[in-house]
Each structure stands twice: as C-alpha cells, then as structure tokens.
C-alpha positions in Angstrom: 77.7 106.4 103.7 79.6 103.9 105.9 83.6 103.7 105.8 83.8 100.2 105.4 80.5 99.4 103.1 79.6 95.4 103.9 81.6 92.9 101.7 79.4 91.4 99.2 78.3 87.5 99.0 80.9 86.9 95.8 83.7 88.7 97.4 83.0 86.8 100.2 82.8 83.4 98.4 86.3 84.5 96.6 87.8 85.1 100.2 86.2 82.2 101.7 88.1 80.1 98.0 91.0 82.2 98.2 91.5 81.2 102.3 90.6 77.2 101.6 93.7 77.0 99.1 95.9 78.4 100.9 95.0 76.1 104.2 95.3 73.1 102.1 98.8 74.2 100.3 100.2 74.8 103.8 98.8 71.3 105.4 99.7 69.2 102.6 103.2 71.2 102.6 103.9 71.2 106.5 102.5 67.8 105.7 105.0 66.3 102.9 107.1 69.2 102.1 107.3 72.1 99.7 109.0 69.9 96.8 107.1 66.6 96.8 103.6 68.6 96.7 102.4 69.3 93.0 100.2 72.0 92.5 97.5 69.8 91.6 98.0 68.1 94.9 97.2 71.7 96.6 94.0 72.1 94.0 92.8 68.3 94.7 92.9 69.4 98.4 90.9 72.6 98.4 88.1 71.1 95.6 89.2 73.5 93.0 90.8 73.5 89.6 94.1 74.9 89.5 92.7 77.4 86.7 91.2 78.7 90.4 94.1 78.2 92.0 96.5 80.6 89.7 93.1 83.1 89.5 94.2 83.5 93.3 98.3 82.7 93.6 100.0 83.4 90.7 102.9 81.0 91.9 103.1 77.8 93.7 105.9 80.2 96.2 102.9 82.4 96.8 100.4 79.7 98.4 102.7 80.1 101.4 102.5 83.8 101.8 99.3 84.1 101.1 98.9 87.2 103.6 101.9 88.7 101.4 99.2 91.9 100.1 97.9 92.0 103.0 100.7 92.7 105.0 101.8 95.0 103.3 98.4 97.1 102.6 98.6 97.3 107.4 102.1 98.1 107.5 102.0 101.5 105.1 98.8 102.0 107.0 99.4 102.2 109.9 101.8 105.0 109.1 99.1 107.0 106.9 96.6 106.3 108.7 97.6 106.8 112.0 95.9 109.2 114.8 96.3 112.6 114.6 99.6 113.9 116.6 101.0 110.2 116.6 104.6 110.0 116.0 105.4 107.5 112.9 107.6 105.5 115.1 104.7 105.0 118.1 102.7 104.2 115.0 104.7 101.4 114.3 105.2 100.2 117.8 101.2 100.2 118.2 101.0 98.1 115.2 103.7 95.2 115.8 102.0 95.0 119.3 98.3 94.7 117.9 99.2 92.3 114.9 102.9 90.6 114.8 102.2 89.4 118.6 100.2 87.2 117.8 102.7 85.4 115.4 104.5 84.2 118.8 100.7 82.4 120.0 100.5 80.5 116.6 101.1 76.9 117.1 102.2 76.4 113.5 104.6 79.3 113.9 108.1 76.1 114.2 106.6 74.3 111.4 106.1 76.6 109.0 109.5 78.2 110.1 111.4 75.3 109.7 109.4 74.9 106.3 110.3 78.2 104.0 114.0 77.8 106.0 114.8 74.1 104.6 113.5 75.1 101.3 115.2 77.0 98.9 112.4 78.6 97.0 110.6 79.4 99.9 114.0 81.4 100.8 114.3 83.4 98.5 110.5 84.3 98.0 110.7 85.5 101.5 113.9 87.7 101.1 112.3 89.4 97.9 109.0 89.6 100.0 110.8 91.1 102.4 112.6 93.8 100.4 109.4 94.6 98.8 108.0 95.1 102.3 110.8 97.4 103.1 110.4 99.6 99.9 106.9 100.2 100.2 107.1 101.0 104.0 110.3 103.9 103.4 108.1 105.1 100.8 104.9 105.3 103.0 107.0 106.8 105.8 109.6 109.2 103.6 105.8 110.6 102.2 104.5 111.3 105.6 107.7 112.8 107.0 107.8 114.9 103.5 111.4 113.4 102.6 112.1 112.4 99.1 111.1 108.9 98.7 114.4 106.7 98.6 115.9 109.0 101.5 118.0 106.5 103.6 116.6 107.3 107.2 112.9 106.4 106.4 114.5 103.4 104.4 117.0 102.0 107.4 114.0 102.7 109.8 111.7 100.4 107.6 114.1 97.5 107.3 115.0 97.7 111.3 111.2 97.5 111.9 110.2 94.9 109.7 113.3 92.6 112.0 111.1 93.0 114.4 108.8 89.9 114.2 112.2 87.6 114.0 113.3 89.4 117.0 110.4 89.1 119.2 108.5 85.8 118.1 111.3 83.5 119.8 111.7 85.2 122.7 109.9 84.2 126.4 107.8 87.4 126.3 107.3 88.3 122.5 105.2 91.9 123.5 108.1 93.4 126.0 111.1 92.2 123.0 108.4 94.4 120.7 109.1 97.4 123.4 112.5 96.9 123.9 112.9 97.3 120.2 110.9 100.2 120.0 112.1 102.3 123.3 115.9 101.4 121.2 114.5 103.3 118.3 113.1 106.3 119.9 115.7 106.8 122.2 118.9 105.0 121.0 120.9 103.2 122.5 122.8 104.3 125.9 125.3 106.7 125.4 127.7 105.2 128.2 131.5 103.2 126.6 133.5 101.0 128.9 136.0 102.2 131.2 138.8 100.5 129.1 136.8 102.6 125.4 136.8 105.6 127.0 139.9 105.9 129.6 142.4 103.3 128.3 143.0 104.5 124.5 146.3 105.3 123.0 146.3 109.4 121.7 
C-alpha cells in the first residue's frame, strides 16, 4: 500500500474551494483593505455562500492565514520525521531553506506585509498564530529529544527558529541570512569580548 494513497475527486474539489476563497479574500483585501471588505464581499468573489466560506475559515482573520494548519503540520515534521541520524537543528535548517525561501521570491510578499501590519486584527491573529506555532514546535522537539514537554531549551529554540522567515525574507540573499542563523545556533556565537570588556574593567 502506497504512503501517500491518491487524493480523492471531493477532497480535491474541497481544496480546489477551500484555495479559491482564500485567493479572492486576499485580492479583494490587498485590494480595498481588511476593514472595508465584508465577508460576503469575499464569498461574492469566490462564487460561494458564506455557509461555504465558514465550512472552511472559521473567521474572517483566518482567510488571510489560510496556510495557518499547514504550517504548522511541516514544521513539527520536519522534526519527527526527519532522516535517520539528522540532528533536530540541521532538521530545521533543511526545512527553512526548502520552504520559508521561497517567501523572499513571492511578489505579494510587501503587500500582504504591509496588510496584516496596518491592521489590527490581522496583528494580533498573527502574534497568537505565532505562539501557537512555537508551542507545538517545543513540544514536537522536547518529544524527540525526550525532555519534558514545556522544558525551556526546546521552547527558546522553537521561538528563535520560527524569527527566522522575518530575518531572512528582507535581506539581499534570503538563503545565506537562513545559514547565518542556523551556523549561530549550532555553534553560538564567537566567544571573543572587546579589548576594553575584557582588559579595561574595574576589579
């Protein structure tokens, strides 16, 4: 039996539904703004009924993060899943290369920056988003290290890797900010102090 069985015709029909509302909340918001769009707009848009629309976002906050699940589900795997003998950190690395790289080639990357940043709601969804995110990936990697699962390590470690993306997306060359993160995690940060640190303090 295959790994990944082929997707069905109605799960692909609820994708394909699922993908068309979310492109048309996004255009009509990048479009007119978070505020003066109506759910109804969004619905009108995609050729649905909003009874559709809340089937697949269960707020008007999620039709922006509409990858929010997803997300999540490839962050804790790539840390459980990972090849054998691969460190949790290289792990990491290998996946913020493959996936969050591409972030920096999306044209609509400004717009819908400046989008969720001028708007309140958007804000806030994101910070809780973000937290969740963190939570889930300390508890995928305290499980796999065998740590108990709010230990502060695997926790600190999440939240400095999910930075990451805001780190490298606005840099000139998004994939070597991604290693320079990385190569600070595995091996920390020089060990050398200025002359003044080190020479010039009072005992």
């Amino acid at each position: 039996m295959p790994d990944n069985p082929p997707v069905g015709r109605r799960e692909r029909k609820k994708a394909a539904t699922r993908q068309a509302i979310a492109d048309a909340a996004l255009e009509l918001f990048l479009e007119h703004g978070f505020e003066r769009v109506s759910v109804r707009d969004v619905a009108e848009r995609a050729d649905v009924s909003t009874t559709t629309l809340f089937a697949h976002f269960p707020s008007k906050e999620a039709l922006v993060f509409d990858r929010e699940a997803e997300v999540e589900a490839e962050l804790t795997a790539a840390v459980r899943e990972r090849p054998a003998g691969q460190d949790v950190v290289e792990a990491l690395r290998a996946h913020a290369l493959r996936s969050w790289g591409r972030l920096a080639a999306d044209p609509r990357r400004d717009p819908f920056t400046a989008l969720v940043n001028g708007t309140p709601a958007l804000r806030e969804y994101a910070e809780r988003m973000w937290m969740r995110h963190a939570g889930a990936l300390g508890a995928a990697i305290a499980e796999e290290l065998g740590r108990d699962a709010d230990d502060v390590a695997c926790a600190a470690l999440a939240r400095f890797v999910l930075e990451v993306p805001a780190l490298a997306t606005a840099r000139p060359d998004p994939r070597a900010a991604v290693e320079t993160v990385f190569d600070l995690l595995i091996h920390g940060w020089p060990s050398s102090r200025p002359v003044r640190e080190a020479h010039g303090r009072r005992s």
